[in-house]
N, C-alpha and C positions, 0 to 999 in steps of 0.2 A: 792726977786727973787725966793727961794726956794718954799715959798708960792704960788704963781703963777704956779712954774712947777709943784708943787702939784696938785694945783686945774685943770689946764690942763692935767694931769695923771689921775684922776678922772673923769673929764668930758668923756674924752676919753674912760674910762671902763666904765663909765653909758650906754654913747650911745654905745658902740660895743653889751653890756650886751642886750641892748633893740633891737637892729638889730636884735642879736639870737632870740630874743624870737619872734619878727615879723616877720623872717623867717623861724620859725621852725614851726608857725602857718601857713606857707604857704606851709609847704612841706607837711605837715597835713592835709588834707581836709578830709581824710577820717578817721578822729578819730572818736573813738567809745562814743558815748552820753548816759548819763541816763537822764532818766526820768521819773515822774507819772502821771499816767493817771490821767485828769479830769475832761474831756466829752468825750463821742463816739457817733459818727452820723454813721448811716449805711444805705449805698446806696445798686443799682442792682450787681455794681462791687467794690465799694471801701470801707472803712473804716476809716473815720476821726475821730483824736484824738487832741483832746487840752490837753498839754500834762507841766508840769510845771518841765522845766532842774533846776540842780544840781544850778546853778545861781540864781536861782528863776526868770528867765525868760519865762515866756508861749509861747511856738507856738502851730503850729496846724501841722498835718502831716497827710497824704494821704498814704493808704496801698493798695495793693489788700485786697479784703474781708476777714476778718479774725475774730473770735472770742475774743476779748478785753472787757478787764474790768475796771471800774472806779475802783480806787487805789491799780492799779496792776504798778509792776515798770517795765519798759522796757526799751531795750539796743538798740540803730539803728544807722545807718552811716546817714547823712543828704544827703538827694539826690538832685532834680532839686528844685529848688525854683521860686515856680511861685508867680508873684503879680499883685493883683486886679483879683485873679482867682474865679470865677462865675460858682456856682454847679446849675443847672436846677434842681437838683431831689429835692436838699436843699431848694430850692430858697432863696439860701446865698450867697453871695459875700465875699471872703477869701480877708485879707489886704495882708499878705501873708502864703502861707500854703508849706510844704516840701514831694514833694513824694519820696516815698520809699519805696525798694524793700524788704526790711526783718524784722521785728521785734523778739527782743529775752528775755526773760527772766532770759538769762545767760550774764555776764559779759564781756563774749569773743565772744559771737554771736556765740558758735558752735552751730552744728544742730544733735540734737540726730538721731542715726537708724527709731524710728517710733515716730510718734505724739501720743500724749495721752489726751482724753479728759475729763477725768474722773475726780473725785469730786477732787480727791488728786490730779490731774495735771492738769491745766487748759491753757491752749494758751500755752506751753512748747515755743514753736518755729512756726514761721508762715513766711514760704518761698514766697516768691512772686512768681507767675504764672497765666497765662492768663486764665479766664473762660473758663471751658469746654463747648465747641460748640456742640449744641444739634442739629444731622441732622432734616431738617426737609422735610414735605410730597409738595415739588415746583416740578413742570412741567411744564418746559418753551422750548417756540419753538424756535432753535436756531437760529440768524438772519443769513439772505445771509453775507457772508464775512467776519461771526465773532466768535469766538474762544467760546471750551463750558471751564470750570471749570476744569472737565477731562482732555480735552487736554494741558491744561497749568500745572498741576503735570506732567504728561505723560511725557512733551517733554518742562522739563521747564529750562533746558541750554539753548536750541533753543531759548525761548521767554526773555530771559533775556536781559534787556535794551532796547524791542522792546515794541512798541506802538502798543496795541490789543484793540478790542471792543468786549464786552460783554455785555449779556444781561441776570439778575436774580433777584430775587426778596430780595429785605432790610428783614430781619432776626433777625439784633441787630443795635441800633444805639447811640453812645455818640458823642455829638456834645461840643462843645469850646472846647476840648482837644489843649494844643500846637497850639491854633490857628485852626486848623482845625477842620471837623467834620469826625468822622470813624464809616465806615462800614462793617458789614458783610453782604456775598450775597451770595444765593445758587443759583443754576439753575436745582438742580437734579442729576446733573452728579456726576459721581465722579470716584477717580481714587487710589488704594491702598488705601480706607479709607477716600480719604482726597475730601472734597466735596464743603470746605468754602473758600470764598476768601476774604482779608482783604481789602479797600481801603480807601484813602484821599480825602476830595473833601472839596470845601467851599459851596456848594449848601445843602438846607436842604431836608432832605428824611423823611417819616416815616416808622416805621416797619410795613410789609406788603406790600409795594410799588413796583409795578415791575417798572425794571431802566435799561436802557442799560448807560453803562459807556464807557470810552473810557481813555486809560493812558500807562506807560509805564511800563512795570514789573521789579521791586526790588528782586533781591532773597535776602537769609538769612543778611534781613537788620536788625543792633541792634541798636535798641534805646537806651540803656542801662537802666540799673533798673529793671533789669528780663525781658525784655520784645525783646525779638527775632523771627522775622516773618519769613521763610523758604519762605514766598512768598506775597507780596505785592503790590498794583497799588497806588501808591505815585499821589496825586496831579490828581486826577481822575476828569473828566468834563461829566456833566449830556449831552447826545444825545437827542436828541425830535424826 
């Protein structure tokens, strides 16, 4: 009998034991990973790395553009994980790949005062953030009944959650993102600096294209993974 209540005392701390560890892997998501580099693909915005973890497990991981090295060792939290994701620039298809917003060279992912790119410090730290948007020379005539660029910074509490139509010309375009394809469109206007407008759409564009759109305006919508729009047309529909 004693035997028994033994092995039931046992059993009972194996599995409580293993509970802990399966729910402390789940209170965890955001633990910090090593790993080393060993390929880097570089696109117009991102940086793919096949990268082989502390397990000797390989993935691959999706950055903003950042200067990386083959057998440099990097620190990253794992972010969205996409599967069967399909690079156009690559013309590669990912089984699954991990985007992320930070890579570090330090242990603890802190972020030094400045970046250093020199012989003696290479990739220090490489913050995620969105390509700088280069204005560019559009003059577009603004349609009867529809809003320019300008006036949606201007007066953009007003337009928030309202359904506008605009009309500007493709600028930059990545398509399969998240299922959708994203734009940017200028029309010329602008308003404090700010001239670009982001949009969603499933229809394909190219750069160059003038487009009138039509959708509903998102303010500082996060996607999370560095990536924060101050103004948005989520789910945007091509006008003819």
């Amino acid at each position: 009998m004693r035997k028994v209540i033994s092995l039931l005392t046992l059993f009972v701390f194996l599995s409580a034991c293993q509970s802990n560890k399966k729910e402390s892997q789940v209170q965890n998501p955001n633990s910090i990973h090593k790993a080393i580099a060993q390929e880097v693909l570089q696109v117009s915005e991102y940086t793919y790395l096949r990268v082989l973890e502390e397990d000797g497990k390989e993935i691959w991981l999706a950055a903003p553009s950042i200067q990386a090295e083959i057998g440099q060792t990097y620190y990253f939290k794992k972010g969205m994980e996409m599967s069967n994701f399909n690079s156009k620039e690559l013309n590669k298809t990912f089984e699954t790949v991990y985007f992320i917003d930070k890579l570090s060279t330090y242990p603890n992912m802190s972020t030094p005062a400045a970046l250093n790119n020199t012989s003696n410090s290479v990739a220090v730290t490489n913050q995620a953030a969105k390509p700088m948007i280069e204005k560019k020379e559009v003059n577009i005539e603004p349609l009867k009944n529809a809003i320019t660029i300008a006036q949606l910074y201007k007066d953009l509490n007003a337009f928030k959650g309202k359904k506008v139509t605009l009309k500007g010309q493709v600028t930059k375009y990545n398509p399969a993102i998240l299922n959708k394809n994203w734009i940017h469109i200028q029309d010329g206007t602008e308003y404090n600096d700010k001239f670009d407008l982001t949009a969603t759409l499933t229809s394909e564009v190219k750069v160059g294209d003038i487009v009138t759109i039509e959708g509903v305006i998102t303010t500082n919508k996060d996607f999370g993974y560095g990536y924060v729009y101050e103004l948005i047309m989520e789910d945007a529909v091509l006008k003819q």
